[in-house]
Structures are given as structure tokens and as C-alpha cells.
Predicted model as a PDB file, atoms N, CA, C, CB and O in Angstrom, pLDDT in the B-factor column:
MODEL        1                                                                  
ATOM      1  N   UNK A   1      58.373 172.879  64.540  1.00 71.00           N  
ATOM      2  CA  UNK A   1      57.968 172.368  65.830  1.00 71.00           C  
ATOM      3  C   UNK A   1      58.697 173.155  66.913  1.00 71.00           C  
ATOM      4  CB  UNK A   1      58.257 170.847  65.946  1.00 71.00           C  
ATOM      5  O   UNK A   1      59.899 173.015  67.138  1.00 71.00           O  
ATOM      6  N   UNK A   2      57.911 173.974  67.554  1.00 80.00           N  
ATOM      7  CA  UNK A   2      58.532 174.608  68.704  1.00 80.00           C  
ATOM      8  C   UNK A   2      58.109 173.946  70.313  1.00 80.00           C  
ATOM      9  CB  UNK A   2      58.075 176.191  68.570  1.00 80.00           C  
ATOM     10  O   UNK A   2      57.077 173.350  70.622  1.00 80.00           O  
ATOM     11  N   UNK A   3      59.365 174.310  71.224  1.00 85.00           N  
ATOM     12  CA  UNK A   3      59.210 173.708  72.539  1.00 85.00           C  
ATOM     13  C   UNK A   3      59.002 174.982  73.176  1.00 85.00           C  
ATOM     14  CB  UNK A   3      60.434 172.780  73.130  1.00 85.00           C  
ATOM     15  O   UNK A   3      59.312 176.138  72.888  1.00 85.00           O  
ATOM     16  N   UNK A   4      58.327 174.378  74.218  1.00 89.00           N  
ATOM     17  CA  UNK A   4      57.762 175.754  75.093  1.00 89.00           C  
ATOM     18  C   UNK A   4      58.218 175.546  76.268  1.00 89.00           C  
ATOM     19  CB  UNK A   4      56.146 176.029  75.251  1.00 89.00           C  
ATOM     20  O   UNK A   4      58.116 174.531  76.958  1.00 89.00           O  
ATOM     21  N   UNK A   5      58.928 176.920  76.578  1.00 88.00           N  
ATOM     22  CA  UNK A   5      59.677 177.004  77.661  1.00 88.00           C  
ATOM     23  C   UNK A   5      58.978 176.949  78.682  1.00 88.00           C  
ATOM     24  CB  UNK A   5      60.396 177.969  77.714  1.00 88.00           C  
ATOM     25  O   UNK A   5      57.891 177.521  78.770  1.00 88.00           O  
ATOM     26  N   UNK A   6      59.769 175.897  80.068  1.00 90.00           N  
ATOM     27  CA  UNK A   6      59.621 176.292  81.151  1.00 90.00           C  
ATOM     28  C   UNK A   6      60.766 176.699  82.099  1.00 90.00           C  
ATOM     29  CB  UNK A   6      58.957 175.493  81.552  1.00 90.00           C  
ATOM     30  O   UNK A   6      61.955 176.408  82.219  1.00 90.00           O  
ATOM     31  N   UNK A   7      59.559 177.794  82.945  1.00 92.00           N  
ATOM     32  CA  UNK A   7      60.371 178.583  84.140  1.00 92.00           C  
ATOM     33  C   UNK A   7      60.875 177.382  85.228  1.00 92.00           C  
ATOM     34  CB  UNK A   7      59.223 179.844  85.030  1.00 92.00           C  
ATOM     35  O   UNK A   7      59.938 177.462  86.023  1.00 92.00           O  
ATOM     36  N   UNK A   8      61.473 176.661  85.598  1.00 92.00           N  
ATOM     37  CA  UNK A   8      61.277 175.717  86.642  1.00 92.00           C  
ATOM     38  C   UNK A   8      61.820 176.406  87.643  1.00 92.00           C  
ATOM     39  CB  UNK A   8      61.842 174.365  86.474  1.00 92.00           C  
ATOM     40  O   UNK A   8      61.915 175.741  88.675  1.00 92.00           O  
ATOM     41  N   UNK A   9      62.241 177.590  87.715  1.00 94.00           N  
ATOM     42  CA  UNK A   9      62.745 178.425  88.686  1.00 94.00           C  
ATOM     43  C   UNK A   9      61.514 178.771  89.625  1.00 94.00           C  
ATOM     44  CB  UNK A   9      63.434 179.684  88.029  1.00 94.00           C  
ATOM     45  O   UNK A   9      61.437 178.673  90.850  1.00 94.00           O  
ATOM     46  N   UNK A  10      60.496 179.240  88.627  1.00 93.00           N  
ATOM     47  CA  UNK A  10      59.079 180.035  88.507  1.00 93.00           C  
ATOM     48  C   UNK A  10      58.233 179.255  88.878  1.00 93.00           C  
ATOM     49  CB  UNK A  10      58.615 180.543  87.204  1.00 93.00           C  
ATOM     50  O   UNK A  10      57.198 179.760  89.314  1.00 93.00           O  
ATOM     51  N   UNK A  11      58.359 177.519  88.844  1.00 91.00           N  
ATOM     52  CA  UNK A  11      57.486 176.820  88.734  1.00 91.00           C  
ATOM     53  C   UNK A  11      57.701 176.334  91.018  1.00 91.00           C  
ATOM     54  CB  UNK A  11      57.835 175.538  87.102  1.00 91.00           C  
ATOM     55  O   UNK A  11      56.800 176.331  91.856  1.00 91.00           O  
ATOM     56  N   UNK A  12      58.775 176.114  91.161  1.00 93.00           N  
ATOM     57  CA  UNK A  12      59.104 175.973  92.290  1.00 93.00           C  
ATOM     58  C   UNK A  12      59.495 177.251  93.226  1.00 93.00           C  
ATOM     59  CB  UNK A  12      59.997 175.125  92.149  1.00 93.00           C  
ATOM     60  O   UNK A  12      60.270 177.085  94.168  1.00 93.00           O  
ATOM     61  N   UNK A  13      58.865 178.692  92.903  1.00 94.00           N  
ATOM     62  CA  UNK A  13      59.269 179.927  93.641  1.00 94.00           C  
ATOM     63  C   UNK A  13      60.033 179.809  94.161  1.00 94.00           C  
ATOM     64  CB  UNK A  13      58.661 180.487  94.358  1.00 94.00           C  
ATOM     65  O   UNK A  13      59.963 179.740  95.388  1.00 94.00           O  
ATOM     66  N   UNK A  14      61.502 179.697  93.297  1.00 95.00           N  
ATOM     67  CA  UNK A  14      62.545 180.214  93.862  1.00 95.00           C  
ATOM     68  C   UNK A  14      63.594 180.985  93.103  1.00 95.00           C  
ATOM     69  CB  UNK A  14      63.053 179.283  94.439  1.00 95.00           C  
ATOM     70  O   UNK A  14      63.647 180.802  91.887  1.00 95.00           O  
ATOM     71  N   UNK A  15      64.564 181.956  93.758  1.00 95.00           N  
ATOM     72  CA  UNK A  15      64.899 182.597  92.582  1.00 95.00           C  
ATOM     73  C   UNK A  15      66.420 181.919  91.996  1.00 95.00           C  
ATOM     74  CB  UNK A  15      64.951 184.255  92.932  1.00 95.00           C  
ATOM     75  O   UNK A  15      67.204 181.171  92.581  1.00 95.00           O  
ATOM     76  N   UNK A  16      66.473 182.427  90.795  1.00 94.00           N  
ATOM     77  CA  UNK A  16      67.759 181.903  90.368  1.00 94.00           C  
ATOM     78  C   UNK A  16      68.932 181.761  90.296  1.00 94.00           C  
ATOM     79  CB  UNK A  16      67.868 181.921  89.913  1.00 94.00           C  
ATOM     80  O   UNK A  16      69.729 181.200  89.543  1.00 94.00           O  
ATOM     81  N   UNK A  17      68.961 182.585  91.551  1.00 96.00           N  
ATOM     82  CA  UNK A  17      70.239 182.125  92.078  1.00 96.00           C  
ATOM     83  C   UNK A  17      70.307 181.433  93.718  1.00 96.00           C  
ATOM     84  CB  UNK A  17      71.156 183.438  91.988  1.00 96.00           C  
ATOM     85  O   UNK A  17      70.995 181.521  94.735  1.00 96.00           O  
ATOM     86  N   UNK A  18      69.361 180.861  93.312  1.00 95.00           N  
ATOM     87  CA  UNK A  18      69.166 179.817  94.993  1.00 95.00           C  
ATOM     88  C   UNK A  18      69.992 179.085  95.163  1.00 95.00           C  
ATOM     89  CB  UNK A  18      67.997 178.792  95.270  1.00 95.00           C  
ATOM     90  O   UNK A  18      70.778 178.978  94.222  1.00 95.00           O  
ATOM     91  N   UNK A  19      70.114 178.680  95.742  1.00 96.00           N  
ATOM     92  CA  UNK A  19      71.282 177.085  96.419  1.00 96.00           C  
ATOM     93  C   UNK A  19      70.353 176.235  96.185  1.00 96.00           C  
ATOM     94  CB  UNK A  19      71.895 176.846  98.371  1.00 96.00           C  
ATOM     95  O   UNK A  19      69.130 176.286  96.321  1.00 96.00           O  
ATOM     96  N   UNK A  20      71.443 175.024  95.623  1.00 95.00           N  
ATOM     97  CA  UNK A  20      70.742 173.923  96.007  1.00 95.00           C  
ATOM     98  C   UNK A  20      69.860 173.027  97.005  1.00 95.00           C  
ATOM     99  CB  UNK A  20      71.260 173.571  95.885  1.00 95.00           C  
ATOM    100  O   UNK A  20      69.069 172.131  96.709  1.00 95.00           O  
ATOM    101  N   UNK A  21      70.304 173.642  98.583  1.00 97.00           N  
ATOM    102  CA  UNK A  21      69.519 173.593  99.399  1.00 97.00           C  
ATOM    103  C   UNK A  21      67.995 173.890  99.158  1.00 97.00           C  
ATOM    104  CB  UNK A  21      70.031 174.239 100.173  1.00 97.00           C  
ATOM    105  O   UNK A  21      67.109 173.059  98.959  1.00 97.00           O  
ATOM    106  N   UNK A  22      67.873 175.389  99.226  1.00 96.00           N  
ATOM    107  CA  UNK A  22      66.663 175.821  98.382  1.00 96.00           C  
ATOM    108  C   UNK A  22      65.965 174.934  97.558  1.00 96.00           C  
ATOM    109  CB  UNK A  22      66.996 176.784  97.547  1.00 96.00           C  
ATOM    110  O   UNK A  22      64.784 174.601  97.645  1.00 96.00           O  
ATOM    111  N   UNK A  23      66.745 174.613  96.812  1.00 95.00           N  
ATOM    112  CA  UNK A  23      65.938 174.080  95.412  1.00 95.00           C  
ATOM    113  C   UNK A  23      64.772 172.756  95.956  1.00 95.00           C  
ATOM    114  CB  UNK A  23      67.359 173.284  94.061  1.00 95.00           C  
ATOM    115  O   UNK A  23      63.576 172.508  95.805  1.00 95.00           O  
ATOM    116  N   UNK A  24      66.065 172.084  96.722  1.00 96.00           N  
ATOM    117  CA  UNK A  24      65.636 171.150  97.460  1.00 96.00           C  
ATOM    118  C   UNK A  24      64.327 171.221  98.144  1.00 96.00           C  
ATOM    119  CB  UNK A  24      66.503 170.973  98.240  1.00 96.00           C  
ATOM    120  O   UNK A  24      63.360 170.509  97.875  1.00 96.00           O  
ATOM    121  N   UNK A  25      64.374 172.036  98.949  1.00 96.00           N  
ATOM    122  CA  UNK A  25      63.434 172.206  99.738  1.00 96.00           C  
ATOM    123  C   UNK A  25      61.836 172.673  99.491  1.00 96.00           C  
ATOM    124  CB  UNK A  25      64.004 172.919 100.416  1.00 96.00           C  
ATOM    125  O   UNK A  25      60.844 172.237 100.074  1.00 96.00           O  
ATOM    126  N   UNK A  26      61.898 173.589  98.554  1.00 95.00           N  
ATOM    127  CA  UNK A  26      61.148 173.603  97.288  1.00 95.00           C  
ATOM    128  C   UNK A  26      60.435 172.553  97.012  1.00 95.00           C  
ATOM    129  CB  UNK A  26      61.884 173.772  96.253  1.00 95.00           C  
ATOM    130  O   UNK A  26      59.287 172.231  97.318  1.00 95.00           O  
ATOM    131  N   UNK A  27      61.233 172.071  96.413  1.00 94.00           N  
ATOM    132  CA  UNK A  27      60.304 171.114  95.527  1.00 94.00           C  
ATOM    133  C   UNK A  27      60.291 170.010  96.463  1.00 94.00           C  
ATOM    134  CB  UNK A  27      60.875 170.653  93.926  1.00 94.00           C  
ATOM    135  O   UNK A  27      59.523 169.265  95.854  1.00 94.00           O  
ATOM    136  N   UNK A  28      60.574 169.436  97.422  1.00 94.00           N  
ATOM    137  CA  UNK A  28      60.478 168.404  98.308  1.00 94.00           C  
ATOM    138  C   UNK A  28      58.690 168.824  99.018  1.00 94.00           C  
ATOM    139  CB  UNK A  28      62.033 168.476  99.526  1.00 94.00           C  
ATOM    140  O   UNK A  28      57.782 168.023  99.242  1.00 94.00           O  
ATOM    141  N   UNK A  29      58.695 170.437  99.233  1.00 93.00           N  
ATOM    142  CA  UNK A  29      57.134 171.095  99.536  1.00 93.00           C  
ATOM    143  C   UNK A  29      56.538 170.725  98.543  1.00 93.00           C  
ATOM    144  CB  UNK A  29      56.884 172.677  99.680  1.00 93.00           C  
ATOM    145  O   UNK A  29      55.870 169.723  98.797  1.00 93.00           O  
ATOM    146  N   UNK A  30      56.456 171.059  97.513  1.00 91.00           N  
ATOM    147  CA  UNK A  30      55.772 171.074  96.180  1.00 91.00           C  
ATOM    148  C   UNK A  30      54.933 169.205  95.947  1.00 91.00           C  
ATOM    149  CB  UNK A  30      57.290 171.533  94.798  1.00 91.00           C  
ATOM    150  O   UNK A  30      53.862 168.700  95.611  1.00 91.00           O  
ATOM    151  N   UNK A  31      56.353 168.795  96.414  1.00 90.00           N  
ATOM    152  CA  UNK A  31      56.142 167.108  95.760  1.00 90.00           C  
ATOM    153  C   UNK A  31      55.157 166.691  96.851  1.00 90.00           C  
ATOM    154  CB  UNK A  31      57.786 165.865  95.717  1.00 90.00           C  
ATOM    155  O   UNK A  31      54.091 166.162  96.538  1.00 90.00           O  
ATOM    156  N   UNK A  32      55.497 166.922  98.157  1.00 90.00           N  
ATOM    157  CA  UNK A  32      54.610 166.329  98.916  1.00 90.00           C  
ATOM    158  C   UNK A  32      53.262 166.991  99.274  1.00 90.00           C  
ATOM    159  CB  UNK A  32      55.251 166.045  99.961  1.00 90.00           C  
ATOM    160  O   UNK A  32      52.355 166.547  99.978  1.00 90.00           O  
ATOM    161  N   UNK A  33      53.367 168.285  98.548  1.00 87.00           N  
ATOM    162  CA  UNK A  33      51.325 168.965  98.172  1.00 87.00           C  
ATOM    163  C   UNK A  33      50.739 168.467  97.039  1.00 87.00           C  
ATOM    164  CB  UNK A  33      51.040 170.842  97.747  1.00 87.00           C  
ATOM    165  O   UNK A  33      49.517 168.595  96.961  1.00 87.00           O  
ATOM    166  N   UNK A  34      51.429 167.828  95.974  1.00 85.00           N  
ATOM    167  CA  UNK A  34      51.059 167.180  95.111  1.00 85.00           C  
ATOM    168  C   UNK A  34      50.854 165.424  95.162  1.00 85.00           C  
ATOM    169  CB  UNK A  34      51.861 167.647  94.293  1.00 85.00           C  
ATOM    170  O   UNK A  34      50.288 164.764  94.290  1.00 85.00           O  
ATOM    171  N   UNK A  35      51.399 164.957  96.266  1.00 85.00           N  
ATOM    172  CA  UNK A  35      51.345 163.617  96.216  1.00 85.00           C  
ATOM    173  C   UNK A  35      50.019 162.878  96.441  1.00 85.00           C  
ATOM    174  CB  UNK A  35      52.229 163.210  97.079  1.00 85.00           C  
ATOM    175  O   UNK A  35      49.312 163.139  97.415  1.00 85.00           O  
ATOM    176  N   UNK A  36      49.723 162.041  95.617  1.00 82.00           N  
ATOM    177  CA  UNK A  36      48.683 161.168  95.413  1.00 82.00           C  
ATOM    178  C   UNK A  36      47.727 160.911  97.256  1.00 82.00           C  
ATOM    179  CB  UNK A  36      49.577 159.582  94.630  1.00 82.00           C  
ATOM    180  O   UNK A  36      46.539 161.159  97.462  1.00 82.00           O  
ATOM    181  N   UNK A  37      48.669 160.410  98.214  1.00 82.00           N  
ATOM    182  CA  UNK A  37      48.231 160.000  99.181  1.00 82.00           C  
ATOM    183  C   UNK A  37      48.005 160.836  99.931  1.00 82.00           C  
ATOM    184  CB  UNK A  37      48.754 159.250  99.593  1.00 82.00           C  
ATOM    185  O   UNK A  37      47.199 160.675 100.848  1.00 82.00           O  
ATOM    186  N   UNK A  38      48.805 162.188  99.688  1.00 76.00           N  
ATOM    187  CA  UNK A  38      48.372 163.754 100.666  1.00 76.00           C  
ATOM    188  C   UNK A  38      47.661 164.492 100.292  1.00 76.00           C  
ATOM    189  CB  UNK A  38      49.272 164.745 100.961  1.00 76.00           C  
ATOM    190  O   UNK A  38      47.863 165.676 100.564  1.00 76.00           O  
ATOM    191  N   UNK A  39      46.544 164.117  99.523  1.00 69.00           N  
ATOM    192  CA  UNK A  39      45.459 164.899  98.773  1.00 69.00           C  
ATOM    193  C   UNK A  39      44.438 164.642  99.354  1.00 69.00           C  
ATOM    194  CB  UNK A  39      45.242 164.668  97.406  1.00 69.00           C  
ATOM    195  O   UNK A  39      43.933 163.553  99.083  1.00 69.00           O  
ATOM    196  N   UNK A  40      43.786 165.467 100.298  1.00 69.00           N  
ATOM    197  CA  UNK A  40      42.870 165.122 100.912  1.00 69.00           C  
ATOM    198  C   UNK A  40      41.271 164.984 100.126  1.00 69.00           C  
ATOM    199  CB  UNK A  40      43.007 165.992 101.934  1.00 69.00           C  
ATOM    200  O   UNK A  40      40.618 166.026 100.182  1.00 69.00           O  
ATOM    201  N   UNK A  41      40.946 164.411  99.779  1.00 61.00           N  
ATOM    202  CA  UNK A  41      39.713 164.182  99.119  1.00 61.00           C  
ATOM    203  C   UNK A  41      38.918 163.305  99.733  1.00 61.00           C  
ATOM    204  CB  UNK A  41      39.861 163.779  97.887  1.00 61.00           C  
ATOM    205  O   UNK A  41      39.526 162.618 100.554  1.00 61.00           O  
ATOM    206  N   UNK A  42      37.590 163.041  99.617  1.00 54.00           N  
ATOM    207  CA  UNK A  42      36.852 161.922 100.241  1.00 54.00           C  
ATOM    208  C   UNK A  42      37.335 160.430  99.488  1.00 54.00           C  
ATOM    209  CB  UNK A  42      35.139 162.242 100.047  1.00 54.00           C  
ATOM    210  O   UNK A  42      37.470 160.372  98.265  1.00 54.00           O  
ATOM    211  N   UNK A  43      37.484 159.685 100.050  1.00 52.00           N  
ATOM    212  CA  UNK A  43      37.230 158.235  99.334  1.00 52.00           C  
ATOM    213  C   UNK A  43      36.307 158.040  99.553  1.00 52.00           C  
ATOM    214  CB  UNK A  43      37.851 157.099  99.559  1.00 52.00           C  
ATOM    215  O   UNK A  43      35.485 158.480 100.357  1.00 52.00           O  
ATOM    216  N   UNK A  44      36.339 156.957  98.463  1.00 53.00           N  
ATOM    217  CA  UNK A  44      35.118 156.313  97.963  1.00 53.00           C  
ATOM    218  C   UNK A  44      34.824 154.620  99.034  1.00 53.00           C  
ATOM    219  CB  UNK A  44      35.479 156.015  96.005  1.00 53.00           C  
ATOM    220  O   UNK A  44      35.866 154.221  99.553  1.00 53.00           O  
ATOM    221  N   UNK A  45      34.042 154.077  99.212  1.00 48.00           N  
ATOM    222  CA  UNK A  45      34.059 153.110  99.947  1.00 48.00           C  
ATOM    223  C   UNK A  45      34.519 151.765  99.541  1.00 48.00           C  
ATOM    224  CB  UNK A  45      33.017 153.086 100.338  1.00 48.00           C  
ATOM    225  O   UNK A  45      33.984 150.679  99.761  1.00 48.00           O  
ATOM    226  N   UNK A  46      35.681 152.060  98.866  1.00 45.00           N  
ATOM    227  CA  UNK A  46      36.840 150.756  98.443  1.00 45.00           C  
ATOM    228  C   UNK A  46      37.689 151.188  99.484  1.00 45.00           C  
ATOM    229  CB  UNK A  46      37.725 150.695  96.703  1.00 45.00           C  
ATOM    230  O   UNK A  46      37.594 152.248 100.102  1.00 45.00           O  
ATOM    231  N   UNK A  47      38.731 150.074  99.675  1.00 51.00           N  
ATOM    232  CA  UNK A  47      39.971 150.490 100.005  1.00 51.00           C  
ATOM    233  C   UNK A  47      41.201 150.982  99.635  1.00 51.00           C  
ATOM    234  CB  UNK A  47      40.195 149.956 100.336  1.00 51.00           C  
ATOM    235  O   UNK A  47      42.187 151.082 100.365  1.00 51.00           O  
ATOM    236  N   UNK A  48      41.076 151.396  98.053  1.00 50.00           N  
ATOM    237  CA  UNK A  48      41.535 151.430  96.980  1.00 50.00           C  
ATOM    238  C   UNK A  48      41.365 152.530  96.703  1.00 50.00           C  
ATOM    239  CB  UNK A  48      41.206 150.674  96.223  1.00 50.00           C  
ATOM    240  O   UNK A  48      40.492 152.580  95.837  1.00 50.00           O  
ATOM    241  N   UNK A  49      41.970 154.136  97.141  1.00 50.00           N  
ATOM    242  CA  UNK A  49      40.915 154.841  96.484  1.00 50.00           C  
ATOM    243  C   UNK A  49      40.832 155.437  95.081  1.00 50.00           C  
ATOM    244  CB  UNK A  49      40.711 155.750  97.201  1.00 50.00           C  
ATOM    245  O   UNK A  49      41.913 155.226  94.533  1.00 50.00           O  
ATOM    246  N   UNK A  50      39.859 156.202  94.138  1.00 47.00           N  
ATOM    247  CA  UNK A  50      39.918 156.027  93.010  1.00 47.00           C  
ATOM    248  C   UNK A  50      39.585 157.888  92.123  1.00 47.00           C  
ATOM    249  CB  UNK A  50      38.819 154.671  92.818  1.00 47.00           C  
ATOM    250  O   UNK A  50      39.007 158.186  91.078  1.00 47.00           O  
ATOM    251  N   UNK A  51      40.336 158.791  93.260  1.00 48.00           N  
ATOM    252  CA  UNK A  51      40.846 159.624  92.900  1.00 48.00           C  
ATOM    253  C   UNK A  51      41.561 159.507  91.587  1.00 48.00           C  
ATOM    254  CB  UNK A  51      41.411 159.920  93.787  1.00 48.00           C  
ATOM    255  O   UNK A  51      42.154 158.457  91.339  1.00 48.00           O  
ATOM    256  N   UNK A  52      41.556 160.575  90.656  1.00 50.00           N  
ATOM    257  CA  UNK A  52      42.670 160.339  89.220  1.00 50.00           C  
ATOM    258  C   UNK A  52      43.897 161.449  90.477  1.00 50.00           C  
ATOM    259  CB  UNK A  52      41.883 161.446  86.834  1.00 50.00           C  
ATOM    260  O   UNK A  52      43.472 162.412  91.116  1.00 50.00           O  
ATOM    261  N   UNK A  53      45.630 160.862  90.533  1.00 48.00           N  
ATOM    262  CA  UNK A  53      46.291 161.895  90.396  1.00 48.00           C  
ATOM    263  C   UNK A  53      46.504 163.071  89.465  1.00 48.00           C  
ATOM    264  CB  UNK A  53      47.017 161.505  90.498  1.00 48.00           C  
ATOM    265  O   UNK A  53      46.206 163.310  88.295  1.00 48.00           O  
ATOM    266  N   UNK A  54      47.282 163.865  90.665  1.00 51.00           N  
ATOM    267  CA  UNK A  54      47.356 165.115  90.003  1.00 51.00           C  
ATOM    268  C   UNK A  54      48.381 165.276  89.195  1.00 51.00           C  
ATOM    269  CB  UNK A  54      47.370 166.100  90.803  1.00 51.00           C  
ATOM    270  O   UNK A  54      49.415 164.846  89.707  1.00 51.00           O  
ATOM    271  N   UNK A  55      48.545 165.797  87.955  1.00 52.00           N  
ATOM    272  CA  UNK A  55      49.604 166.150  87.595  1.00 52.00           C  
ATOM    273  C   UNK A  55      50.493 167.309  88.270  1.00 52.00           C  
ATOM    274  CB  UNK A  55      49.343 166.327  86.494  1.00 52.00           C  
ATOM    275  O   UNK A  55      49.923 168.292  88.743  1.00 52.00           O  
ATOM    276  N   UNK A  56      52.115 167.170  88.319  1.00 54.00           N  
ATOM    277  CA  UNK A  56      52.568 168.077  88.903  1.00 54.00           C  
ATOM    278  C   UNK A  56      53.972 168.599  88.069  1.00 54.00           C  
ATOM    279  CB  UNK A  56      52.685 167.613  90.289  1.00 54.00           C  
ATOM    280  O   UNK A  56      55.105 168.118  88.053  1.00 54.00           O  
ATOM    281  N   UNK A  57      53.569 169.435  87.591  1.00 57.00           N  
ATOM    282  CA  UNK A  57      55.356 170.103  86.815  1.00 57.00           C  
ATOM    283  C   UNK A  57      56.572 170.092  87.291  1.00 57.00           C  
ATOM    284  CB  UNK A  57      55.534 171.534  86.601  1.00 57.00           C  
ATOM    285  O   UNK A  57      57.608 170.021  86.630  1.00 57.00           O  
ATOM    286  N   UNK A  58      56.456 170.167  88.540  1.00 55.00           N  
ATOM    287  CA  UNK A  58      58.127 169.987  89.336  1.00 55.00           C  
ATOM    288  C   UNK A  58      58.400 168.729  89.746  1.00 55.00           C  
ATOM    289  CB  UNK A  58      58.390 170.838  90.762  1.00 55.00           C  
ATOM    290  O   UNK A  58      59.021 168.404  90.758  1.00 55.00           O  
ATOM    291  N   UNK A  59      57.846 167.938  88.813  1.00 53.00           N  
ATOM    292  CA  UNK A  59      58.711 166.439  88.980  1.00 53.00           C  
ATOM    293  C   UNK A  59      59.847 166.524  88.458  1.00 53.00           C  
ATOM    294  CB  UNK A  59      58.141 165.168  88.322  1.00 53.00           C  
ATOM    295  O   UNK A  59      60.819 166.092  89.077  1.00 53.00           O  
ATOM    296  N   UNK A  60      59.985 167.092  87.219  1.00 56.00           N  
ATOM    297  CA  UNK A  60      60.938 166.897  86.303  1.00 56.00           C  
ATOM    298  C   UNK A  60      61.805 168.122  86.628  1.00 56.00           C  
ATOM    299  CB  UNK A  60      60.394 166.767  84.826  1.00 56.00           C  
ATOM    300  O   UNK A  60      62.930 168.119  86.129  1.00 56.00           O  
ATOM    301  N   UNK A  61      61.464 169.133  87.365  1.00 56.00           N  
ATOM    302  CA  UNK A  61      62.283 170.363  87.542  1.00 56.00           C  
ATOM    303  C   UNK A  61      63.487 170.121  88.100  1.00 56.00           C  
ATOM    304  CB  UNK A  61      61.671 171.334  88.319  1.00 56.00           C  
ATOM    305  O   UNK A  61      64.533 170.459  87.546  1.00 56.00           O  
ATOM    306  N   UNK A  62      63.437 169.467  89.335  1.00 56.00           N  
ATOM    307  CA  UNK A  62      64.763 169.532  89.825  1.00 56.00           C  
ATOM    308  C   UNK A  62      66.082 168.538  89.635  1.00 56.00           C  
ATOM    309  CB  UNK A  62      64.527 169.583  91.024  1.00 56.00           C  
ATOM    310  O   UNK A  62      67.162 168.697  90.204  1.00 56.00           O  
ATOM    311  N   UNK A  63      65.732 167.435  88.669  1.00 54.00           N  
ATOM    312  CA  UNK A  63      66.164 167.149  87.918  1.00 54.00           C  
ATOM    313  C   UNK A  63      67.200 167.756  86.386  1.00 54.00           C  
ATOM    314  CB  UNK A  63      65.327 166.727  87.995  1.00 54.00           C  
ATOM    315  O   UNK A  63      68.370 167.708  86.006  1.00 54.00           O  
ATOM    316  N   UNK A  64      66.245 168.147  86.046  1.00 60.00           N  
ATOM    317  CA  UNK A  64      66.674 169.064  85.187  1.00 60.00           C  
ATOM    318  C   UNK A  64      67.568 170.546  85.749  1.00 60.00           C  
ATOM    319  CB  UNK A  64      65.392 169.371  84.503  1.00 60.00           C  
ATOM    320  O   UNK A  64      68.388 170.981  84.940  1.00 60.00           O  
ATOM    321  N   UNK A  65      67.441 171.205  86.915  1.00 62.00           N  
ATOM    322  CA  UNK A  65      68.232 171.992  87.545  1.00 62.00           C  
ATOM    323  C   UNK A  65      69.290 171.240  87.709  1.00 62.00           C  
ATOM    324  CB  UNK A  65      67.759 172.533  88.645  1.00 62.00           C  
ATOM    325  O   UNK A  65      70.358 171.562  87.189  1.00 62.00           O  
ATOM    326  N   UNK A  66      69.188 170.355  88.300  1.00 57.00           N  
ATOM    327  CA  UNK A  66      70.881 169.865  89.616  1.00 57.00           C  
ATOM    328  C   UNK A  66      71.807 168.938  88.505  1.00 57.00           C  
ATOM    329  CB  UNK A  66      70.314 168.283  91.614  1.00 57.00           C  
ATOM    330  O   UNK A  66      72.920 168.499  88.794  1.00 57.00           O  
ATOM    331  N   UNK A  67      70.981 168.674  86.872  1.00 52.00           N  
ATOM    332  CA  UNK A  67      72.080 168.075  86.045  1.00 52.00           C  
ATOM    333  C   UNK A  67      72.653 168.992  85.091  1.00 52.00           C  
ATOM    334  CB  UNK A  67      71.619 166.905  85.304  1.00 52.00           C  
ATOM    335  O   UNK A  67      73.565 168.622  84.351  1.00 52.00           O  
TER     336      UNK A  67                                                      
ENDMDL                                                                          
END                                                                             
């Protein structure tokens, strides 16, 4: 059983020897182009809308960096 690497450096364009600032900032962009409610799509005529989210890889990235 092999694990497949990820770049999370690669995944949040930044290089590897960024600051934490950086990192931050990064993925704070990333999270909020990926977020459910900043996805501009049409709704549907609920109030509810019924878009599937997106998956996004740099959830877990900077996590995994800053520990």
C-alpha cells in the first residue's frame, strides 16, 4: 500500500522556504476561492442552495506545514 505524495508547498504556490506569514496568506486566498458561500453559481429557487461543495486540497495543508 503506497501513499501518494503531496506537494502542499505546490498546492498553495508558495515556495519552500516561505514564512509563515506567506503560508498564511496563501491558503487563507485559496480557502476563501474555494468556500462553499463564495462560489458564485446560480441558485436554485430554495433558500437553501443546493450546489454540491467543492473539494479543496489545502484544507489540510497548512495544518500539516505549521505542525
Amino acid at each position: 500500500m503506497s501513499v501518494d505524495y503531496k506537494d502542499y508547498y505546490k498546492i498553495l504556490g508558495v515556495d519552500k522556504n516561505a514564512s509563515q506569514k506567506d503560508i498564511q496568506k496563501a491558503y487563507r486566498k485559496l480557502a476563501r476561492k474555494y468556500h462553499p458561500e463564495m462560489i458564485s453559481q446560480p441558485r436554485k429557487n430554495s433558500r437553501i442552495s443546493t450546489r454540491p461543495m467543492k473539494y479543496c486540497p489545502t484544507l489540510r495543508s497548512a495544518s500539516v506545514m505549521t505542525s
